[in-house]
C-alpha positions in Angstrom: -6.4 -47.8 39.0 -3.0 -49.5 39.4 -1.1 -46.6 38.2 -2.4 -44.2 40.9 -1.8 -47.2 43.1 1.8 -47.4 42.7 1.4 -43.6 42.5 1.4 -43.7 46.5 2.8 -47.2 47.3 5.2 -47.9 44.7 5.5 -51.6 46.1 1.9 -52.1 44.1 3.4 -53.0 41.1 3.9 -56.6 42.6 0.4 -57.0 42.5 -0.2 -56.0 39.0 -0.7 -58.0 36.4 2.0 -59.3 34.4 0.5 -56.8 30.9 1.2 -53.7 33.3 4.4 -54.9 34.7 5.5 -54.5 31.5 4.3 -51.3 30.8 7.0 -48.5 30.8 4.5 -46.1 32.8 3.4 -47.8 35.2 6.7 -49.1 36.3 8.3 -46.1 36.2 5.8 -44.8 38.6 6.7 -47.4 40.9 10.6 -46.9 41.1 9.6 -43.4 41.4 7.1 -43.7 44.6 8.9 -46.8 46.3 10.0 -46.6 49.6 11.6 -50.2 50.6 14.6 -50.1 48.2 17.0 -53.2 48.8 20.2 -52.7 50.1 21.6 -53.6 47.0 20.0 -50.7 45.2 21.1 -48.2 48.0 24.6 -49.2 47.2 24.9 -48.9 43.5 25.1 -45.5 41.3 22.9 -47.3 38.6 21.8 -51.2 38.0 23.0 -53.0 35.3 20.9 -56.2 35.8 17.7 -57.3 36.8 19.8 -59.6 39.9 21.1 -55.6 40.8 17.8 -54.0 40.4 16.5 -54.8 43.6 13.3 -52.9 45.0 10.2 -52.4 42.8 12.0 -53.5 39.8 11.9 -57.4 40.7 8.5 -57.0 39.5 8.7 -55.3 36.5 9.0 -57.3 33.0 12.7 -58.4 32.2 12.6 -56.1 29.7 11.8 -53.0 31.8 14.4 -54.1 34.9 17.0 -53.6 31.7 15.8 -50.1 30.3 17.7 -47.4 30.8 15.3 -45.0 31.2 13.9 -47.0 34.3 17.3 -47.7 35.9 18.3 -43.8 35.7 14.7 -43.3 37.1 15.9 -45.5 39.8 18.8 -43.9 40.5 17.3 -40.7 40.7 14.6 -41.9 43.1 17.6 -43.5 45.3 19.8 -40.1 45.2 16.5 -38.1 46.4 16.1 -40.8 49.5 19.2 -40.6 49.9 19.5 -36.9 50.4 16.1 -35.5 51.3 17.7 -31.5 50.3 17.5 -32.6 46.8 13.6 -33.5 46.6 12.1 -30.8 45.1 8.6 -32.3 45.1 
């Protein structure tokens, strides 16, 4: 249930509880369907720290805001916004 929430409203994950915050799916759905990124996400390539992460990853577990799988999934999701052309969903 949670997973196809944050399937359309990324944002959800805040209101997950703290087990699914921590789990590697569900989060990266989030980053993946967010749409309020921080202006501190917008500005970086890729995070390097939970304080940089910004956007749905405040939520996630510590250890999630520090994989690298979810910060390139994050990046990914902030070069599509940032250029619509490239969305190829």
């Amino acid at each position: 249930m949670v997973l196809a929430a944050v399937h359309q409203y990324g944002d959800a994950l805040q209101w997950a509880s703290k087990d699914l915050r921590a789990d590697r799916e569900v989060v990266l759905a989030a980053v993946r369907h967010a749409d309020d990124l921080s202006t501190t996400t917008r500005t970086r390539k890729i995070s390097t720290s939970a304080e940089e992460a910004g956007g749905v990853l405040q939520w996630a577990s510590p250890g999630l805001r520090a994989d690298r799988e979810v910060l390139l999934a994050q990046d990914a999701a902030l070069s599509r916004r940032a250029d619509p052309a490239t969305d190829h969903f």
